[in-house]
N, C-alpha and C positions, 0 to 999 in steps of 0.2 A: 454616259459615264457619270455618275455620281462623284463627285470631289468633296474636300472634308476643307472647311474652312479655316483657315489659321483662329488660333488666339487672341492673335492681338488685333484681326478686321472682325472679332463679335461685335455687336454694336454696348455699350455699356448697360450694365445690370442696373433694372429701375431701381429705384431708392425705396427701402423696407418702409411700409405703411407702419407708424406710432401705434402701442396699444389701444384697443379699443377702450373708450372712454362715455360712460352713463351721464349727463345731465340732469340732477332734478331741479329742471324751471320750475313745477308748482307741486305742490302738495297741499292740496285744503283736503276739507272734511268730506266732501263729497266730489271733487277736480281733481285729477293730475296730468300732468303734461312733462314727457322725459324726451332726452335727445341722447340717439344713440349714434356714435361715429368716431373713426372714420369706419365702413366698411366700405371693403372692395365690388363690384357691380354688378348685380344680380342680389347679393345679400339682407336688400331692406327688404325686400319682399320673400326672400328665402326664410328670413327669422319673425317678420310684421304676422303672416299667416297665422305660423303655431300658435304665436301669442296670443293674438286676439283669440283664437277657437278658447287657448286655456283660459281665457280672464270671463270667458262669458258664460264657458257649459262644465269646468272643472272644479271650480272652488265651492267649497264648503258654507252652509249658511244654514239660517232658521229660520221658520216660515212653523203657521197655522196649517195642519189638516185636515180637520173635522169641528165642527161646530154643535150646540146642542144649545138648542130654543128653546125653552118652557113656552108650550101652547102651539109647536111648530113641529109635526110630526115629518114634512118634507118640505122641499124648495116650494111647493106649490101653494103652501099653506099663508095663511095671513096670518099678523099678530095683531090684536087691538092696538087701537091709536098711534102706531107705527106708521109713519106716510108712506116709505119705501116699502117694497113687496122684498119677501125672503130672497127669493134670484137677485133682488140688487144688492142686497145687503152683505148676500155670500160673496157678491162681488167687491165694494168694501174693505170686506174681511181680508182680502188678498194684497191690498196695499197695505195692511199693519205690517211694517218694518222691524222685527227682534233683534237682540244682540242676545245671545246666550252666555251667561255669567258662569256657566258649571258642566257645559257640554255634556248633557244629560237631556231627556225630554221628563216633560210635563203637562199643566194646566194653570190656566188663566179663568177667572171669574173676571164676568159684568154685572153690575148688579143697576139699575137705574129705575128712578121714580119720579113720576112728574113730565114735567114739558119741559122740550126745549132741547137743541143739538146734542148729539152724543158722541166721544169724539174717541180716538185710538184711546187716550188721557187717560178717561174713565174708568178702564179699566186696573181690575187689583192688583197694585206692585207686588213681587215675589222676588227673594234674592235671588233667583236663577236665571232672571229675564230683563232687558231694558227695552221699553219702547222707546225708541230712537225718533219717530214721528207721530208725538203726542196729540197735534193736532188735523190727524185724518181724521176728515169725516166718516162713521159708521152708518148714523139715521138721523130719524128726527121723528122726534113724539111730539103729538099734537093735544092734548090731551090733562088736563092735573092728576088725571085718573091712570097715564098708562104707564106701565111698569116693563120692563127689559129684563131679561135674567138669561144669559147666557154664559156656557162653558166653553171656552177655548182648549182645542188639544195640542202642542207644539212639541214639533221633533227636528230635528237635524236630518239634512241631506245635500247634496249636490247636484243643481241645475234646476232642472222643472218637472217638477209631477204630476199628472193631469188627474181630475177628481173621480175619472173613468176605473185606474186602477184601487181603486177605495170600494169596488164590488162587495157584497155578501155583510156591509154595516149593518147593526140593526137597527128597527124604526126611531124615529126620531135622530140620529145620528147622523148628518149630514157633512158628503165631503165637499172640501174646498181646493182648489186649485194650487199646489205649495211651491211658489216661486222661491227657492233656496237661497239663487244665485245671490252675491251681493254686490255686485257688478252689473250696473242699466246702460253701460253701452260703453264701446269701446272699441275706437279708429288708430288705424297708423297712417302715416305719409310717410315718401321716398324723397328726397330730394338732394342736386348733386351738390357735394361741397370738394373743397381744394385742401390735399396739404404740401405745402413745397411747391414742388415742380410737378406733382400728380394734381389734373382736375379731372380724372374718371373716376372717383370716388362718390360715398353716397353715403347720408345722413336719415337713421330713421327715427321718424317722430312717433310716440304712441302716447295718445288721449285715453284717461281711463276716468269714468263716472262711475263711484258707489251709492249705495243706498244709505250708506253713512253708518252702518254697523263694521265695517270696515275702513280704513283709507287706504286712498286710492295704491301708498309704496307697498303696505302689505299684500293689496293684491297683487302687482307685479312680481312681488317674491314669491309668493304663494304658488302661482301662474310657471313660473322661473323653474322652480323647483319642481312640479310636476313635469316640465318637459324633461326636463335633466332626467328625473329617474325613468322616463320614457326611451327616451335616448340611448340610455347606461344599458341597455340592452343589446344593442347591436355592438358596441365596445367590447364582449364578451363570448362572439360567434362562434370562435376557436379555443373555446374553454369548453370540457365535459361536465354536465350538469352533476353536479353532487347528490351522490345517494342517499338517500334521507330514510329512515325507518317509515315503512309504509302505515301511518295511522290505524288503517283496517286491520292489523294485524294486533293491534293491541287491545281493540274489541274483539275477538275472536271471531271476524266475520271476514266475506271475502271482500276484494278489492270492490268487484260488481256488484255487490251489495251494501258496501259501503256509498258508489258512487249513483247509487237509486235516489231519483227525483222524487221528493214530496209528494209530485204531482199526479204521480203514478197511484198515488192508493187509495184514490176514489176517497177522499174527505171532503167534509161538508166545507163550505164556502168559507164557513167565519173561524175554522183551525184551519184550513192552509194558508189563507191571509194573515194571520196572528203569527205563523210561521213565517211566510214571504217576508212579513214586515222586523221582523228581529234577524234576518239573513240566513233562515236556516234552508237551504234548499236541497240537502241528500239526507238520504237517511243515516249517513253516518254520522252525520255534525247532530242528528237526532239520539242518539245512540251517545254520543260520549258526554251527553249534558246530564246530570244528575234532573230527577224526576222535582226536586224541588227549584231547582232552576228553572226548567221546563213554566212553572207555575207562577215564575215571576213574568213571564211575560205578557205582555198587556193585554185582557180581554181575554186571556188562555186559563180557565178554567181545569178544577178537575175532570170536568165531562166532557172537553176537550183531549186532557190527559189521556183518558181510558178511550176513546174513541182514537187515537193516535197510534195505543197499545194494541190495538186488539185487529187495526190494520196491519199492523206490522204484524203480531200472533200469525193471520189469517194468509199471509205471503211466505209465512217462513222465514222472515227475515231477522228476526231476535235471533241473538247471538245463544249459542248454543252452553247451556248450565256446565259449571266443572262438576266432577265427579266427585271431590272432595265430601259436597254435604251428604249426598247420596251413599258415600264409602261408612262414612261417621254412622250413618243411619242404618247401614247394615250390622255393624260393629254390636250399637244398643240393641236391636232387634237379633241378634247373634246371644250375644248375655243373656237378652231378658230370658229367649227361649233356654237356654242352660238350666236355668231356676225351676222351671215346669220337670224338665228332665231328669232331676235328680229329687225333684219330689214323686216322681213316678216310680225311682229305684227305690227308693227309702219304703214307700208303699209295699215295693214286692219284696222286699225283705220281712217288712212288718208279714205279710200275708204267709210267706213262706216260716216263719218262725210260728207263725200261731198254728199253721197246720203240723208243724211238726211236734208242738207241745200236745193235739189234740189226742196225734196218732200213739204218743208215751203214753197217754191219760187210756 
């Protein structure tokens, strides 16, 4: 038999753990060190995980993608009086550190002549960009004769993008490796602490190193805030999702052909990258961009354009004409023909009147 314990032999309710409370021990330009506690046991590693994935593969940065060498048609090629080869150099290129002043992408000029170290430095200020680590080494000209003349391309993204996806550039255009992140590494530890009369509690420690176009609190907020809106998902399980007017419907196209891959329409390498790379990936998000739009995107030419057109043309997937110009057009063509028609009655009257004057005569 099961018995039911009195009230008053419970054994007494532990005592409420204090709100959870952040420490920031350090905060430099490139350190941070925070102490989180009390939690309850299991929790420094319930919440250490997330964190660390979001401070290393989530947050936003700017980074070099492509490079362009005068005299350097690919990685293979040499440049006069340059001691490194192009492969090292691309490598190099990977540790320039940006800060983006306008969250917008651009270009960076090097221009160098003469001998002697060439350094991140070197390179031409622009109000859109700080180099943060002036003195990377790029190369080294050996030479009073050699000259460096390159363009940098720089865009914003998140985490790491390998030069592999940079497919279908043309000659001379070389891609680089674009480490986004601005976050080089980043530990937690667990360790017990006491409050009161509770010592099964537990204190988590998280180490964050930036590249110094960030510090280190920003990331953690950064970091903080991405899991939260992660999270803020599942707080909403038993809510019905809200009906939203179906986009496709306001191009006159269906759902399914709204939600048509790029990838599907057999284009050439260097438009659906130009695409891939400004996040167009259905045709619908192709379809509700005006054509002048379309043509600001990087390397997306007209001949681009019309090869884009004329896939879609050739699938059937252009949104279907209204009838409106077509209606107008019968309208004039309707009038114009009137005007033939009553110069034909006028005619047979003229004809009919002169034969009847002939027939008096």
């Amino acid at each position: 038999m099961y018995g039911i314990t009195p009230q008053e032999e419970l054994p007494p309710a532990a005592p409420e753990i204090p709100d959870l409370s952040i420490t920031i021990q350090e905060n430099e330009e490139a350190y941070g060190r925070f102490v989180a506690e009390p939690l309850e046991r299991g929790w420094g590693v319930t919440l250490g995980n997330p964190l660390r994935r979001a401070l290393l593969n989530s947050l936003p940065g700017t980074a070099v993608t492509w490079v362009k060498i005068d005299g350097a048609l690919h990685e293979y090629s040499t440049v006069p009086h340059m001691r490194e080869e192009v492969v090292e150099f691309l490598l190099n290129v990977k540790g320039i550190r940006l800060r983006s002043l306008a969250d917008r992408p651009g270009r960076l000029r090097l221009e160098v002549d003469g001998e002697g170290e060439v350094r991140a430095g070197d390179i031409m200020a622009t109000a859109d960009f700080e180099i943060v680590n002036p003195e990377h080494h790029l190369a080294t000209l050996d030479s009073p004769d050699a000259r460096l003349s390159v363009e940098f391309n720089v865009e914003q993204g998140v985490g790491y993008e390998p030069a592999s996806q940079d497919e279908g550039l043309p000659i001379g255009v070389l891609p680089v490796d674009a480490i986004y992140t601005p976050v080089r590494k980043a530990n937690f530890s667990v360790e017990s602490t006491r409050v009161g009369q509770r010592s099964d509690l537990e204190k988590m420690i998280v180490e964050v190193w930036t590249d110094r176009t960030i510090m280190p609190l920003e990331a953690m907020q950064s970091a903080g805030n991405k899991l939260m809106e992660s999270f803020f998902l599942f707080t909403r399980l038993d809510k019905e999702p809200e009906e939203e007017a179906s986009p496709a419907a306001g191009l006159g196209i269906s759902p399914d052909v709204y939600n048509t891959l790029v990838e599907t329409l057999a284009l050439s390498a260097r438009t659906l990258n130009c695409l891939k790379r400004a996040g167009i990936n259905r045709v619908g998000e192709v379809l509700s961009m005006p054509k002048g739009e379309l043509l600001k995107i990087r390397n997306f030419g007209q001949k681009s354009l019309d090869e884009l057109y004329d896939k879609l043309a050739e699938r059937n997937l252009l949104p279907e004409e209204t009838d409106d110009s077509s209606s107008e057009g019968e309208g004039e063509d309707g009038a114009e023909g009137e005007e033939p028609k009553a110069e034909v009655e006028a005619g047979a009257e003229a004809t009919e009147d002169a034969g009847a004057d002939s027939s008096e005569a």
